[in-house]
Residue frames relative to the residue before (quaternion, step in Angstrom):
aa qw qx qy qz dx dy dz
X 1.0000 0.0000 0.0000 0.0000 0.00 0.00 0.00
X 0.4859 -0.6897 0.5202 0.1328 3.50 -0.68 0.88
X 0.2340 -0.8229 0.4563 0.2447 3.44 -0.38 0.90
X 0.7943 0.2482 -0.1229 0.5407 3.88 -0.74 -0.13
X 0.2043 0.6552 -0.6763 0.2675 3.35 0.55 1.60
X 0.1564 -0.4530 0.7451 0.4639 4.11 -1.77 -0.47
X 0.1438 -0.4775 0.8420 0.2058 2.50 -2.30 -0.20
X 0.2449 -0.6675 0.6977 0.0868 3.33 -1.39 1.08
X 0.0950 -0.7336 0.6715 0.0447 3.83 -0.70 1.00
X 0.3962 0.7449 -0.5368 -0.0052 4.05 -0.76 0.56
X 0.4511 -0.6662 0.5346 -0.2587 2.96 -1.55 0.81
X 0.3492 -0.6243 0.6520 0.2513 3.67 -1.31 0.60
X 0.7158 -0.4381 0.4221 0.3428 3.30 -1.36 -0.41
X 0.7168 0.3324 -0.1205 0.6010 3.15 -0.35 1.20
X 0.7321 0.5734 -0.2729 0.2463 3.19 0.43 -0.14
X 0.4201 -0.7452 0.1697 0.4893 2.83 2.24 0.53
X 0.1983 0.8171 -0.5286 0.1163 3.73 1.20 0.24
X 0.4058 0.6501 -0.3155 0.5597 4.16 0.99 -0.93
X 0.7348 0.4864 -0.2604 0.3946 3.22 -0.75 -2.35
X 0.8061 0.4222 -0.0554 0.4109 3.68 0.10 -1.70
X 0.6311 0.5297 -0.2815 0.4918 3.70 0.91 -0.81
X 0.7542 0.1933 -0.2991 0.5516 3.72 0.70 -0.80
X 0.6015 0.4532 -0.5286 0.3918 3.92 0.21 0.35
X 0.5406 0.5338 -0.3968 0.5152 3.79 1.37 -0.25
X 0.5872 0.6368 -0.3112 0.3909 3.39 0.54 -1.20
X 0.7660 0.4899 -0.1579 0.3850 3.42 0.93 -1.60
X 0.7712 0.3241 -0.1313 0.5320 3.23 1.21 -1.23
X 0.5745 0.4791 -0.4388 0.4979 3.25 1.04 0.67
X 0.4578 -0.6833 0.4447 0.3546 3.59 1.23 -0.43
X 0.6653 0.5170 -0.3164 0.4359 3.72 1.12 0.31
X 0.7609 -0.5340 0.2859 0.2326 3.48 -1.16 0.80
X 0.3183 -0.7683 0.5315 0.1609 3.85 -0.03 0.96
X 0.2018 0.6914 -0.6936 0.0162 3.92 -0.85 0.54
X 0.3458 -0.6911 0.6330 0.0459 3.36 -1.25 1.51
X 0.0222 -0.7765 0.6069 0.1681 3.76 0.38 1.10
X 0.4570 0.6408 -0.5404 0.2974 4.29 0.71 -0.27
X 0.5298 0.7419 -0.2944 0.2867 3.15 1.62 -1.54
X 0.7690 0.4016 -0.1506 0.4740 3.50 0.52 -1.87
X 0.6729 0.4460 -0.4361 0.3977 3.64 1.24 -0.64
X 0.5652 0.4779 -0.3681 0.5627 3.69 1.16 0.36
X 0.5178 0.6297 -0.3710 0.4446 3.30 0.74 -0.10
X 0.6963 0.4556 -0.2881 0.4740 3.56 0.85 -1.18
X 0.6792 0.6212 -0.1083 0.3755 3.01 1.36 -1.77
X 0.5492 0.5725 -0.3228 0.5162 3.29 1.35 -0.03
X 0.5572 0.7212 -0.1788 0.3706 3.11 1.47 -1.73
X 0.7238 0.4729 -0.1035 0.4916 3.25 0.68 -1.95
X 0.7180 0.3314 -0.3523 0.5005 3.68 0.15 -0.86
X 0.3488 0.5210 -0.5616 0.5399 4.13 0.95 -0.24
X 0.9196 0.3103 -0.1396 0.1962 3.36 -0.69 -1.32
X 0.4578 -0.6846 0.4254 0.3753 3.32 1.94 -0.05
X 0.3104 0.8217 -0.4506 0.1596 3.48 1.30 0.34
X 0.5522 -0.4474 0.5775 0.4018 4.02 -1.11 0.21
X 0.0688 -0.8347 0.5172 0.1763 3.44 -0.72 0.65
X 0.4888 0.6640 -0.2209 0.5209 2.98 1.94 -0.33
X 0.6451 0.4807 -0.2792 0.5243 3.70 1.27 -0.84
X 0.0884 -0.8780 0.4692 0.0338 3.63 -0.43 1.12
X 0.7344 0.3845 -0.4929 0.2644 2.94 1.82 1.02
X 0.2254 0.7636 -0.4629 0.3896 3.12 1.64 1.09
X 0.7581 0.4351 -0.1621 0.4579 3.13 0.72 -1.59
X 0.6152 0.4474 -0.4854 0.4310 3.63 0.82 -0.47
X 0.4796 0.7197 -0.2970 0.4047 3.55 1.40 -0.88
X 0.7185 0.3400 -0.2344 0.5596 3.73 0.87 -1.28
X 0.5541 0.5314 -0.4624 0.4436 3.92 0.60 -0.76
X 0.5528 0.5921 -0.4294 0.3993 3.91 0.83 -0.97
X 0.8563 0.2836 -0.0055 0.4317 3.37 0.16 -1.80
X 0.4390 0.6361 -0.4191 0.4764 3.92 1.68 0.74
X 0.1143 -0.6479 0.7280 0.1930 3.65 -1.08 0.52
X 0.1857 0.7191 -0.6645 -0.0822 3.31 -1.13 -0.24
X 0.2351 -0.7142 0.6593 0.0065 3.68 -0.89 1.45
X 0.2408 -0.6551 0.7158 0.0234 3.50 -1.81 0.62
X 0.2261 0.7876 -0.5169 0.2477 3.53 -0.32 0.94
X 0.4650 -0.6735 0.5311 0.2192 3.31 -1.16 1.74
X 0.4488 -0.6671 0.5876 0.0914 3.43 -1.41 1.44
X 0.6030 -0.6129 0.3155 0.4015 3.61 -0.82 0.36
X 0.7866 0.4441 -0.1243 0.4106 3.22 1.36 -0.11
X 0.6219 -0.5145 0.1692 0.5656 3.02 1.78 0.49
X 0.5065 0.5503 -0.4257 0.5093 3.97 0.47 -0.29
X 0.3356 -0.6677 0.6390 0.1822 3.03 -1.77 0.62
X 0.4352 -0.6233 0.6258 0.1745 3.62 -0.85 0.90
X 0.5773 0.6668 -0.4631 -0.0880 3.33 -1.67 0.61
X 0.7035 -0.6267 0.3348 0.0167 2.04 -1.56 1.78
X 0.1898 0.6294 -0.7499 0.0745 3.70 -1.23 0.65
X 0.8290 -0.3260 -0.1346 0.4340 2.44 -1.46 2.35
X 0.7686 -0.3183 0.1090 0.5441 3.70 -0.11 1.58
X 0.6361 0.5009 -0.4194 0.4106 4.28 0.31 -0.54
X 0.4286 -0.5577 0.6996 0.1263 3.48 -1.10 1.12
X 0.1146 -0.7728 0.6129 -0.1185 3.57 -1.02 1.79
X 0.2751 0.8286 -0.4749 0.1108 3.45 1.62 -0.84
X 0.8310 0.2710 -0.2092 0.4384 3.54 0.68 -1.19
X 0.6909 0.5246 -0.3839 0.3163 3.60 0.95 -0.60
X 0.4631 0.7432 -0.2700 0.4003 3.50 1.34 -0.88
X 0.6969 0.2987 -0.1657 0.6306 3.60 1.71 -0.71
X 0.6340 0.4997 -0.5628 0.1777 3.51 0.17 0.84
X 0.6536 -0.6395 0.1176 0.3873 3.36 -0.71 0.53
X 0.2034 0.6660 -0.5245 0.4898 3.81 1.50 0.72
X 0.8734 0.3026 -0.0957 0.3693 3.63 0.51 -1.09
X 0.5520 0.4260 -0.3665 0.6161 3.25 1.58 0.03
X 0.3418 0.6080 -0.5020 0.5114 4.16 1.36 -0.27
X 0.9205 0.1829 0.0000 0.3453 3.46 -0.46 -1.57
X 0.4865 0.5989 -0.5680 0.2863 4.14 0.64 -0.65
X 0.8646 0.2125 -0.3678 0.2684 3.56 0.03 -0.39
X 0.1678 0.5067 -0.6957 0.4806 3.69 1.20 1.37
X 0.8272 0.4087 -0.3338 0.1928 2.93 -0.22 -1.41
X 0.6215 0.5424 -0.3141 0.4699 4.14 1.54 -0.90
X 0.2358 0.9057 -0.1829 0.3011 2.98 1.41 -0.07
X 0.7757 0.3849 0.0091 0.5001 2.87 0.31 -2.51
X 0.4190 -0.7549 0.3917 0.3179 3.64 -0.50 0.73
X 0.6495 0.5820 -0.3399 0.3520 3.72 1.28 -0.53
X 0.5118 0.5900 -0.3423 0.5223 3.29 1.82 -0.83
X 0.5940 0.4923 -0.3737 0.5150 3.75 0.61 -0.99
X 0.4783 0.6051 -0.4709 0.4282 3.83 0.30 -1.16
X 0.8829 0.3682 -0.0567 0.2859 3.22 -0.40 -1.71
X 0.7403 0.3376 -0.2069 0.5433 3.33 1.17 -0.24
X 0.4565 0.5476 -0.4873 0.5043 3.60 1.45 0.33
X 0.5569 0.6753 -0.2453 0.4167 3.26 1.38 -1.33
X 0.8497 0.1166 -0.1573 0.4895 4.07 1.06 -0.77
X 0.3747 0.5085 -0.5756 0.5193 3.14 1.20 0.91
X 0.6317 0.5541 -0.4236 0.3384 3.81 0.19 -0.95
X 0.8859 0.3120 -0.1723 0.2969 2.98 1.00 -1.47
X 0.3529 0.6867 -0.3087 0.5555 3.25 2.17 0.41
X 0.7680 0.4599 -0.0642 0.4410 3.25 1.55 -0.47
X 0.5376 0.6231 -0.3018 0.4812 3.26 1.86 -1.11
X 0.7138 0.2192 -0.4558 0.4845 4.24 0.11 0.69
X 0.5550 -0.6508 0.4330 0.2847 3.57 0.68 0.94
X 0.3877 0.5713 -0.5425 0.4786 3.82 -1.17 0.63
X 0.7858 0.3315 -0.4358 0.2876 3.78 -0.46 -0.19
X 0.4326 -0.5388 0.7169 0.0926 2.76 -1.36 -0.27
X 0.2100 0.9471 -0.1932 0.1470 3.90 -0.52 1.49
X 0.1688 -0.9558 0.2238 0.0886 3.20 0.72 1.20
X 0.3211 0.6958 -0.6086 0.2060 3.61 -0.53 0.07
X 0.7087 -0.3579 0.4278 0.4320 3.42 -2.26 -1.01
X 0.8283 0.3243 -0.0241 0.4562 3.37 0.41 -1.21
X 0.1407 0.8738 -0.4355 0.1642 3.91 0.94 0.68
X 0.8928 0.2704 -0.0146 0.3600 2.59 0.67 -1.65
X 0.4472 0.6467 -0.2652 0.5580 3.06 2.32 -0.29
X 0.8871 0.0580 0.0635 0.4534 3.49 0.33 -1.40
X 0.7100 0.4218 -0.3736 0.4223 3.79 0.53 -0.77
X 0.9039 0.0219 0.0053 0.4272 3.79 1.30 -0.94
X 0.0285 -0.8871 0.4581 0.0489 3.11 1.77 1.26
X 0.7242 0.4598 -0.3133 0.4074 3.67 0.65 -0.60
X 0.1693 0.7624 -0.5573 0.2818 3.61 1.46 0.45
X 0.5016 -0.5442 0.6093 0.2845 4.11 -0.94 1.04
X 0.7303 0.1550 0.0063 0.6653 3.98 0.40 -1.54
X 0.1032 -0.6351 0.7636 -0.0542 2.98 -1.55 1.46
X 0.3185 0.8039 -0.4947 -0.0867 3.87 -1.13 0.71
X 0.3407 -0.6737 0.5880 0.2904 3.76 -1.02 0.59
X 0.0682 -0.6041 0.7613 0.2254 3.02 -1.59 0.70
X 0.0100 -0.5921 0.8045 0.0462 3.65 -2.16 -0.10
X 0.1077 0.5158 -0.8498 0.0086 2.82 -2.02 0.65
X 0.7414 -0.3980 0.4701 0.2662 3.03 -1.88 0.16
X 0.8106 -0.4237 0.2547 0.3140 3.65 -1.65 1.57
X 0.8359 0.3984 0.0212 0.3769 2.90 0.90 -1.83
X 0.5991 0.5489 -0.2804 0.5111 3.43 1.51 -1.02
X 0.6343 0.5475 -0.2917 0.4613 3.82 1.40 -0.45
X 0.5172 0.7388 -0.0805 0.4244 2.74 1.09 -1.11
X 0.6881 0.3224 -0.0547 0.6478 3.85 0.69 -1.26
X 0.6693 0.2953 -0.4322 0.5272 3.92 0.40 -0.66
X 0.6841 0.3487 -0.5479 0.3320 3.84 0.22 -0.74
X 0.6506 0.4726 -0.4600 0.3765 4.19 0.85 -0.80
X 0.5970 0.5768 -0.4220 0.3644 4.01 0.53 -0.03
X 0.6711 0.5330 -0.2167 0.4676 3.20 1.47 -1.46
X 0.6906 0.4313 -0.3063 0.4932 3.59 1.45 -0.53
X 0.6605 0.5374 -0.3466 0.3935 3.51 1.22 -0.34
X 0.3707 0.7802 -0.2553 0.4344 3.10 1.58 -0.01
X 0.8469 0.2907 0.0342 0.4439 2.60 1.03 -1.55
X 0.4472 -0.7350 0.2754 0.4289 3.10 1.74 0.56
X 0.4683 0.5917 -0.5639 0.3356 3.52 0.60 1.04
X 0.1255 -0.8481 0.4369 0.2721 3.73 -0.38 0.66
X 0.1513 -0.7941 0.5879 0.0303 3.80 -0.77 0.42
X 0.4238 -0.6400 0.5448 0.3377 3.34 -1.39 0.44
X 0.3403 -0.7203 0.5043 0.3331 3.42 -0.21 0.65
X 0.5417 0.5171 -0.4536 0.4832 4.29 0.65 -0.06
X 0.7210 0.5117 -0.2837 0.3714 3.26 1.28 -1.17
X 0.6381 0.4528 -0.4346 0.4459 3.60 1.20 -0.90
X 0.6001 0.5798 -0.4433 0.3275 3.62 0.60 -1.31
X 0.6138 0.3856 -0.3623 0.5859 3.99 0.64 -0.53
X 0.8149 0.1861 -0.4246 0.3480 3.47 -0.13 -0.06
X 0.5208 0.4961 -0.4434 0.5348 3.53 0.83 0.32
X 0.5842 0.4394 -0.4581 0.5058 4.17 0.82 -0.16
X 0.6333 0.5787 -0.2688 0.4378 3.39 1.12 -0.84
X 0.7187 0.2706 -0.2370 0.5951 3.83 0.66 -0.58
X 0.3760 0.5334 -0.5429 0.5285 3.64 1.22 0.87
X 0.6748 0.6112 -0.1965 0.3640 3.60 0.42 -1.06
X 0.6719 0.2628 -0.1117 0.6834 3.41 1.12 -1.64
X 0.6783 0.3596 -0.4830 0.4211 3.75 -0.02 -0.15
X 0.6799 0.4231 -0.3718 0.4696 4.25 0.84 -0.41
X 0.8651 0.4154 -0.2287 0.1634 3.47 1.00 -0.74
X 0.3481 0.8537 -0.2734 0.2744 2.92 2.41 -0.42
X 0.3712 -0.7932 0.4244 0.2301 3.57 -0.59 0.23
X 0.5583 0.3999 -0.3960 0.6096 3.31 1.25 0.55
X 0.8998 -0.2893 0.1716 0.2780 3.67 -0.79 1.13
X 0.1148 -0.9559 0.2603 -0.0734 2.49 1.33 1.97
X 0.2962 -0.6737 0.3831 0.5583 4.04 -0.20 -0.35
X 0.0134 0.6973 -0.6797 0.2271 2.82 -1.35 1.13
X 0.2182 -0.7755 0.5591 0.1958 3.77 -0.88 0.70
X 0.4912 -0.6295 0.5181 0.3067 3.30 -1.03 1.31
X 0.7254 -0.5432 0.3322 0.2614 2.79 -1.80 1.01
X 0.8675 0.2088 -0.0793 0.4445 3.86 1.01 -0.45
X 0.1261 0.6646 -0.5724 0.4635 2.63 1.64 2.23
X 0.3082 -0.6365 0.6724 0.2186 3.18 -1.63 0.60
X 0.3116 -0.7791 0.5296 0.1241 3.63 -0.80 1.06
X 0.0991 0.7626 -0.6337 -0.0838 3.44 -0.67 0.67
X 0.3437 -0.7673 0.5163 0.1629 3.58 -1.19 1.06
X 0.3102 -0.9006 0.2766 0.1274 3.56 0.00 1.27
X 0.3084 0.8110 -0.4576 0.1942 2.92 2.36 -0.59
X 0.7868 0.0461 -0.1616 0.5939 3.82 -0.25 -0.71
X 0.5175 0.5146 -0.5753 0.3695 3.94 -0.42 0.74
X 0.3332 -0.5314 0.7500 0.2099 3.73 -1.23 1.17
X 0.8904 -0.1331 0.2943 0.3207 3.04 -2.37 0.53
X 0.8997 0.3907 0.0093 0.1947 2.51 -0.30 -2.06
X 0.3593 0.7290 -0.2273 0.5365 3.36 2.07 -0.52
X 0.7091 0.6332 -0.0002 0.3102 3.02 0.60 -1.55
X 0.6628 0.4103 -0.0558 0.6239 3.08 0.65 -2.27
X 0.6751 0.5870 -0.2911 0.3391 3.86 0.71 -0.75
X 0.4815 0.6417 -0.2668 0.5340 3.40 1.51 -1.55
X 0.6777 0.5535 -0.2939 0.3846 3.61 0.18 -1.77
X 0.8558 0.4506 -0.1154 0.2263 2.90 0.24 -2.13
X 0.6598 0.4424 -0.3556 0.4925 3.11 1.71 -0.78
X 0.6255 0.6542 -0.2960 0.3052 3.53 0.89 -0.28
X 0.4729 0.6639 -0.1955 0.5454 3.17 2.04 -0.45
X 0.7216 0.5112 -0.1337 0.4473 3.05 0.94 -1.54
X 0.3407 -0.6644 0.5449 0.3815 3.48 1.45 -0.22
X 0.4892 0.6389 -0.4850 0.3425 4.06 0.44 0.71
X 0.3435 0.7686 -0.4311 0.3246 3.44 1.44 0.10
C-alpha cells in the first residue's frame, strides 16, 4: 500500500458516499475530510446571519472571513467547527439540507473552499467526499470513485438515517427534494457533479456499506 495517496469518493445524494468515505479512511489508515460538511458549515453561517443566499457577493464575502475545521472526536465522530463553534449537529438540520446546494452553487463560495480542501489535502493521506473531487478539488487524486444508486433507493436510506434520528419527514417529500438538489448540484455552472472520466463507478443500489467500503478498499490495496 502506498503511503500518502488521496482518494476522491463522489456521488449524488444519498448515495452513501460519507457512510463509505470514513470506514475507508479508517481501514486504510488515512485522514477522512467531509467537504459536504464545510459546505453546511457556511450554510448554517448564512441563514444565522439572515444572509442573501442568492447574493454571491455577500456570501463569497462571508466564505472569505469563515474558518471552518474538521476534527476526529475522541470517540469517532467528526467535529465541525465554524469559527471555533462545534456545528456537528446543526449543519444537519433540514434548514440546511433545504438550502446548502444554493449556497455550493455560487462560484466564489466554491473558490474558497476548493482553496481549503486542496490545502487540507496538499501532503496527501486523505480520503474525500463530495460532487466534484475527482473533477475539480483533486483531479490528480491516485483513486478516483463514483458512487449511484437509484432516486428512490437514496431517498429511503437518507429517510431511515433521519428517522433514526428522530427527525420526521415525508418520505415523497424528501425524495423530491433530493431529485431537486440532483438538478442544481448537475446543472450549476461552477463544478458541476459529474464523474471524472477515470472514476470507477460502483452502483450501491443492492450493496450494504460494507460491500462497498470493501470494493474500494480492495482496489486501493492493488488486490483487484
Amino acid at each position: 500500500m502506498q503511503h500518502k495517496i488521496n482518494i476522491a469518493i463522489d456521488g449524488p445524494a444519498g448515495a452513501g458516499k460519507s457512510t463509505v468515505a470514513k470506514i475507508v479512511a479508517n481501514r486504510l489508515g488515512l485522514v477522512y475530510i467531509d467537504t459536504g460538511a464545510m459546505y453546511r458549515a457556511l450554510t448554517w453561517k448564512a441563514l444565522a446571519q439572515k444572509a442573501d443566499l442568492l447574493d454571491e457577493q455577500i456570501l463569497t464575502e462571508l466564505a472569505g472571513c469563515t474558518e471552518i475545521t474538521l476534527a476526529l472526536s475522541p470517540s469517532g465522530p467528526i467535529i465541525v467547527s465554524c469559527d471555533d463553534q462545534d456545528v456537528s449537529e446543526e449543519i444537519r438540520n433540514q434548514e440546511v439540507t433545504a438550502s446548502v446546494s444554493t449556497v455550493a452553487s455560487l462560484a466564489g463560495v466554491r473558490r474558497r473552499m476548493v482553496e481549503l480542501q486542496q490545502k487540507m489535502a496538499a501532503q496527501g493521506g486523505v480520503v474525500m467526499d463530495g460532487r466534484d473531487i475527482g473533477t475539480h478539488v483533486l483531479p490528480n487524486a491516485k483513486y478516483k470513485f463514483f458512487l449511484t444508486a437509484t432516486l428512490q433507493q437514496r431517498a429511503k436510506r437518507r429517510w431511515l438515517e433521519m428517522k433514526a434520528k428522530g427527525q420526521n419527514i415525508d418520505l415523497a417529500a424528501l425524495e423530491q427534494q433530493i431529485a431537486e438538489r440532483d438538478r442544481l448540484d448537475s446543472s450549476r455552472e461552477t463544478a458541476p457533479l459529474v464523474a471524472a472520466v477515470d472514476a470507477i463507478w460502483i452502483d450501491t443500489d443492492t450493496l450494504s456499506i460494507e460491500d462497498v467500503v470493501e470494493k474500494i478498499v480492495v482496489h486501493c490495496r492493488g488486490e483487484a
